[in-house]
Residue frames relative to the residue before (quaternion, step in Angstrom):
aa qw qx qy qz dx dy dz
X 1.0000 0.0000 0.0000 0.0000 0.00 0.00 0.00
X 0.1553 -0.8469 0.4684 0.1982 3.29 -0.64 0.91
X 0.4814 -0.7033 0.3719 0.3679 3.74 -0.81 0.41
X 0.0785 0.7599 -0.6231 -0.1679 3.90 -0.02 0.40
X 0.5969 -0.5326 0.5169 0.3047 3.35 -2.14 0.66
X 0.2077 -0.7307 0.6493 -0.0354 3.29 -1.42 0.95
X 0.1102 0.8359 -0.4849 -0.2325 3.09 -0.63 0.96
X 0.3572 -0.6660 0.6199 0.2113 3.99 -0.90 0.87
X 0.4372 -0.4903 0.6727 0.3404 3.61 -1.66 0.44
X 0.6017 -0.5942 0.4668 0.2589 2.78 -1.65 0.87
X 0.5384 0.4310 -0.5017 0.5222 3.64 0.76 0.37
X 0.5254 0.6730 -0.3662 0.3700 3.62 0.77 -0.50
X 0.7595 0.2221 -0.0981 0.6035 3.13 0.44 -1.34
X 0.4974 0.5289 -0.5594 0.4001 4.12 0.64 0.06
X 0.8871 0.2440 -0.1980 0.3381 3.75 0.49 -0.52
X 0.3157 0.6571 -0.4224 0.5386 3.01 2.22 0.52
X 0.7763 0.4292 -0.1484 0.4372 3.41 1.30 -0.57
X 0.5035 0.6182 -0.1856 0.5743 2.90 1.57 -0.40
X 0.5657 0.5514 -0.2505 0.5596 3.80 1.34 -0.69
X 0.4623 0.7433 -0.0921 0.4746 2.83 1.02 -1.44
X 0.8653 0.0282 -0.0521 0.4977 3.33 -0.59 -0.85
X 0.4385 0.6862 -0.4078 0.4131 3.65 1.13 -0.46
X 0.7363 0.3098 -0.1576 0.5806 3.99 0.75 -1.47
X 0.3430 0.6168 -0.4779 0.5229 3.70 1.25 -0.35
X 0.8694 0.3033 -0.1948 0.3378 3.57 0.01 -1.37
X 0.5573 0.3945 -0.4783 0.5523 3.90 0.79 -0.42
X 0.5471 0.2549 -0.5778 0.5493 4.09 0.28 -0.08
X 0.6904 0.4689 -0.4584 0.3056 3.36 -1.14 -0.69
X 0.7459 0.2486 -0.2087 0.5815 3.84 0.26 -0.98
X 0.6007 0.2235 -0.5689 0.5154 4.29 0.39 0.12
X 0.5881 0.5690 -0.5195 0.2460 3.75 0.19 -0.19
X 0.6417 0.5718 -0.2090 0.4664 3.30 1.37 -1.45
X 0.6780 0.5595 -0.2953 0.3743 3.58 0.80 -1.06
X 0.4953 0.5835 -0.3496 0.5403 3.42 1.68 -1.20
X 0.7828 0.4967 -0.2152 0.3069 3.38 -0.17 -1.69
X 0.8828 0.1540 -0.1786 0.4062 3.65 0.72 -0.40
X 0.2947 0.3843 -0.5526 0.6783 3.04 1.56 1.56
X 0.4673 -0.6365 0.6090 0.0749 2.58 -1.62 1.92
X 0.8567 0.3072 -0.2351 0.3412 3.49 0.73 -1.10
X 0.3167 0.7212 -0.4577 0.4125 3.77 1.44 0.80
X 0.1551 0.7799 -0.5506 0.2541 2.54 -1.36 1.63
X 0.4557 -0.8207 0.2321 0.2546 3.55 -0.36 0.79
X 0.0482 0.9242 -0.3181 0.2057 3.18 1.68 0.36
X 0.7644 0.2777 -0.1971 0.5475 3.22 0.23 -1.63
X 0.7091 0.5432 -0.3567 0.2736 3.14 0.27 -0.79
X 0.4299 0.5972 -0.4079 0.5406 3.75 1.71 -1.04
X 0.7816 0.5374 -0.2715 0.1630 3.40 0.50 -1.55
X 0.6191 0.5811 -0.1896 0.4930 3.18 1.83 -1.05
X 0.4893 0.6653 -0.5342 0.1804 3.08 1.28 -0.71
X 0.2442 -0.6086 0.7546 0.0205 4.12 -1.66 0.59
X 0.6812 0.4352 -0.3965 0.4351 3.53 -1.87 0.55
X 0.7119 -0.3725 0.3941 0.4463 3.53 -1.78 0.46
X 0.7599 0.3616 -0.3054 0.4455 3.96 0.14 -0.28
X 0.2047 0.7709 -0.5614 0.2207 3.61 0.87 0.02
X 0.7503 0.3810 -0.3038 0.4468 3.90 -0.12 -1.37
X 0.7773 0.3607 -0.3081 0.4133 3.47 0.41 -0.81
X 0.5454 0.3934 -0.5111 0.5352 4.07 0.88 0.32
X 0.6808 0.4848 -0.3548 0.4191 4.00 1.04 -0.76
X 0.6147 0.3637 -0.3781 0.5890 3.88 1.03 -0.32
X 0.4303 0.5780 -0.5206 0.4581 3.92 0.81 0.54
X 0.7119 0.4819 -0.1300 0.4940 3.14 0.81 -1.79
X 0.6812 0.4588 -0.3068 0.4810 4.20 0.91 -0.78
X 0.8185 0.1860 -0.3631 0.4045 3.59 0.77 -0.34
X 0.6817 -0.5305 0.3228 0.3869 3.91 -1.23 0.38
X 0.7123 0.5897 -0.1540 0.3481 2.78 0.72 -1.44
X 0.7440 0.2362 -0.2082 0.5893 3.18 1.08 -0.71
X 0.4708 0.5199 -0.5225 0.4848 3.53 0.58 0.21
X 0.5606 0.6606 -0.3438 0.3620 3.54 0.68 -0.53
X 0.6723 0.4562 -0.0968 0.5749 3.15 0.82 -2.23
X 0.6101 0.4652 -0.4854 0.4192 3.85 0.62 -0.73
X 0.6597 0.4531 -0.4339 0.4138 3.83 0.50 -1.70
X 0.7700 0.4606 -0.3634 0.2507 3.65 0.14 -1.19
X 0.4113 0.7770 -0.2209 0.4223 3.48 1.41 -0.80
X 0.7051 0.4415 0.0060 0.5549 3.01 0.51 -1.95
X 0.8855 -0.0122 -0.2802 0.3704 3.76 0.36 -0.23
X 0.6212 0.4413 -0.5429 0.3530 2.93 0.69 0.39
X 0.3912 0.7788 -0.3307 0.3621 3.58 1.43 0.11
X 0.6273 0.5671 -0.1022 0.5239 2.90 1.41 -1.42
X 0.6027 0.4861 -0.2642 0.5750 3.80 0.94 -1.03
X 0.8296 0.3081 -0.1904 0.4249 3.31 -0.04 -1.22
X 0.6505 0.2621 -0.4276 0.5704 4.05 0.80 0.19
X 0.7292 0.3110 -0.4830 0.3718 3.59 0.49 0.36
X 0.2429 0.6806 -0.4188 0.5499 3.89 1.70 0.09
X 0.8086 0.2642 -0.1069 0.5148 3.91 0.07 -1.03
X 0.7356 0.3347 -0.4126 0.4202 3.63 0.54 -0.10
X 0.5510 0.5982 -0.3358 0.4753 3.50 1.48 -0.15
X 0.6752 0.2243 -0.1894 0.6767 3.83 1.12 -0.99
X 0.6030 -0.5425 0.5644 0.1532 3.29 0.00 0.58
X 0.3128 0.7724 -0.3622 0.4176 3.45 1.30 0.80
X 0.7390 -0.1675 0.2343 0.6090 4.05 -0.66 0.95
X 0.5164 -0.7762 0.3517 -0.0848 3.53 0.44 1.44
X 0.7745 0.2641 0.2311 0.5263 2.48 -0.85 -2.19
X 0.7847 0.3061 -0.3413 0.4172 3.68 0.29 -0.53
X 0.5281 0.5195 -0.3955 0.5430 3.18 1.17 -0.15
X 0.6314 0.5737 -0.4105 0.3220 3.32 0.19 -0.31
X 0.4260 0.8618 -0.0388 0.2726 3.01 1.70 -1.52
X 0.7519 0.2330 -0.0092 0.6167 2.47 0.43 -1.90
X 0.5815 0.5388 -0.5256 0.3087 4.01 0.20 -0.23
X 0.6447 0.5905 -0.2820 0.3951 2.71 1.13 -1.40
X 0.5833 0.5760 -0.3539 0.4503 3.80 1.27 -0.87
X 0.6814 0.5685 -0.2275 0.4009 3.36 0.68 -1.79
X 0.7477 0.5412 -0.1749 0.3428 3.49 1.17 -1.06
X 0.4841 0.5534 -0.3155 0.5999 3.37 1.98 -0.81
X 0.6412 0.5085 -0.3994 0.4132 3.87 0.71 -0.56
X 0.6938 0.5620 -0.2130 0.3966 3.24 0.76 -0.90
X 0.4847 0.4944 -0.2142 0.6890 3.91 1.53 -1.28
X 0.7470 0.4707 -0.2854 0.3728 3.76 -0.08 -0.89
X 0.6521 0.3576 -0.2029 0.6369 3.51 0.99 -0.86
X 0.7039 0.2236 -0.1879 0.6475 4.17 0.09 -0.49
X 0.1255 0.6993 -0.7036 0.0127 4.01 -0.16 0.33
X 0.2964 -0.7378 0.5650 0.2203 3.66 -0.96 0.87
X 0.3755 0.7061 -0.5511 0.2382 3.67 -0.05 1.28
X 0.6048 -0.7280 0.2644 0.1851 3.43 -0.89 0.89
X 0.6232 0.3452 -0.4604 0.5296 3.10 -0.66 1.70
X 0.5754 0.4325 -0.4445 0.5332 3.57 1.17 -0.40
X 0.2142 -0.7145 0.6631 -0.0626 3.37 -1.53 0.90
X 0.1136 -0.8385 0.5323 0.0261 3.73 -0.68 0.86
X 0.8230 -0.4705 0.2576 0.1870 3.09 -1.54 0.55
X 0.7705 0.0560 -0.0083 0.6349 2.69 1.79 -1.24
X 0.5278 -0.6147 0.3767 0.4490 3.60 -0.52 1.33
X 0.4493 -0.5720 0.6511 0.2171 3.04 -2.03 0.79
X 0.7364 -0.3250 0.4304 0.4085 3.96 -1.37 0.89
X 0.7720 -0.0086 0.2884 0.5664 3.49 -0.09 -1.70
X 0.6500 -0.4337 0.5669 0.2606 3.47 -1.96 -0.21
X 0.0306 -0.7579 0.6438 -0.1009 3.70 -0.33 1.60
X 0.0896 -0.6408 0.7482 -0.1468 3.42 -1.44 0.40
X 0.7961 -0.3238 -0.0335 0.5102 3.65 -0.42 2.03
X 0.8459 0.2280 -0.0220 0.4817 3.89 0.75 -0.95
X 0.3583 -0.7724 0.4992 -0.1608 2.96 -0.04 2.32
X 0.5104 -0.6085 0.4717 0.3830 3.35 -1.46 -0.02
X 0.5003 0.5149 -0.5015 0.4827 3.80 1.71 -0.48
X 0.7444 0.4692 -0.3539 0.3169 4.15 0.70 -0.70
X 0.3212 0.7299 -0.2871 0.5308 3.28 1.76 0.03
X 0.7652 0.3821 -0.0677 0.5137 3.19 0.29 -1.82
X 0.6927 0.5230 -0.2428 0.4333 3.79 0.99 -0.36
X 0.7356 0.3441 -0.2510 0.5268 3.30 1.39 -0.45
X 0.5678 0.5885 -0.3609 0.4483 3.01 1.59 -0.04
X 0.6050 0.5298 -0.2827 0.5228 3.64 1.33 0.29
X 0.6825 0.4916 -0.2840 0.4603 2.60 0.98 -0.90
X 0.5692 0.4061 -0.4235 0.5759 3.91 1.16 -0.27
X 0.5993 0.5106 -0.5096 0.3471 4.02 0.46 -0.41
X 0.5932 0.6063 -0.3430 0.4035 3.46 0.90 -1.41
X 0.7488 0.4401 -0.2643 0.4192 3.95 0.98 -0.42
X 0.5927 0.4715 -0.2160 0.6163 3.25 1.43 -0.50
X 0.1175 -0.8488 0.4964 0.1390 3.90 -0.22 1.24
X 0.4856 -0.7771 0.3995 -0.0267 3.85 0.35 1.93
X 0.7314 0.5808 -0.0237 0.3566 2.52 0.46 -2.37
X 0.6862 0.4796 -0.1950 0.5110 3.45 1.21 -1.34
X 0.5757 0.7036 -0.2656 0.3209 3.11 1.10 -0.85
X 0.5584 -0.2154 0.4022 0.6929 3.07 0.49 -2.22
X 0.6150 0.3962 -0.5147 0.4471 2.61 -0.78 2.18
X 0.7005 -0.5363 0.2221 0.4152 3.82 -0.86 0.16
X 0.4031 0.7660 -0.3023 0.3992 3.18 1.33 -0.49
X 0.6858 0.4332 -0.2616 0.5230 3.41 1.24 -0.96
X 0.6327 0.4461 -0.4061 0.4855 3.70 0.65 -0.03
X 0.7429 0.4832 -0.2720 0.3750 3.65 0.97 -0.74
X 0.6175 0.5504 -0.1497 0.5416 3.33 1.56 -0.65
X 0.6458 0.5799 -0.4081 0.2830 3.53 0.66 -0.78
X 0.6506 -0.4871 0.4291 0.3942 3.40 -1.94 1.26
């Protein structure tokens, strides 16, 4: 695949970046919030999990070991894909992985009627959530190279 130059108005790419660093930040600060609460943990949430995947987020939640790897995963995952979408850091892979981290999240809480959680949803969804929102909205950053733009990416990448 070859890379070809695009050129975006500068409003274009100001809120291509601005997106950007916007989902950068809700990771970054739920990562941080996880990480320095000792007693956080993804448990309940494995536990609540509803939908055709249910057993396999609830045997997440039943064994230690992987509950472990899931909490640690999960925040520092969170830090480090919102760390790179904020500096403009490994991008595209950052994107990646939200987009990964986020299909876990939609997959385990699927908004479909009759399923009913622990904790109230914001508002009243039906197939297209704010985590599927937030997923396609990476998934267009990951195509649009930001990072290179404005951000660190452009020192690490450059011809």
């Amino acid at each position: 695949m070859t890379v070809k130059s695009c050129n975006y108005t500068t409003c274009q790419t100001t809120w291509l970046v601005v997106l950007r660093v916007a989902i950068g930040w809700h990771f970054l600060y739920e990562g941080l919030i996880k990480v320095v609460n000792p007693g956080w943990s993804a448990v309940g949430y494995l536990l609540d999990s509803k939908g055709w995947f249910a057993p396999v987020f609830q045997a997440m939640a039943a064994s230690p070991g992987v509950l472990s790897a899931v909490n640690f995963m999960n925040q520092w995952g969170l830090v480090f894909i919102g760390l790179g979408l904020v500096l403009g850091l490994f991008t595209r892979l950052a994107a990646w992985s939200g987009m990964l981290l986020l299909a876990f999240y939609y997959l385990s809480h699927p908004p479909f009627v009759g399923l009913n959680y622990a904790l109230p949803a914001e508002g009243n969804y039906f197939i297209v959530d704010k985590v599927m929102i937030e997923f396609i909205a990476l998934g267009a950053l990951s195509l649009f190279p930001t990072g290179k733009t404005i951000g660190l990416d452009r020192f690490i990448f450059r011809k």
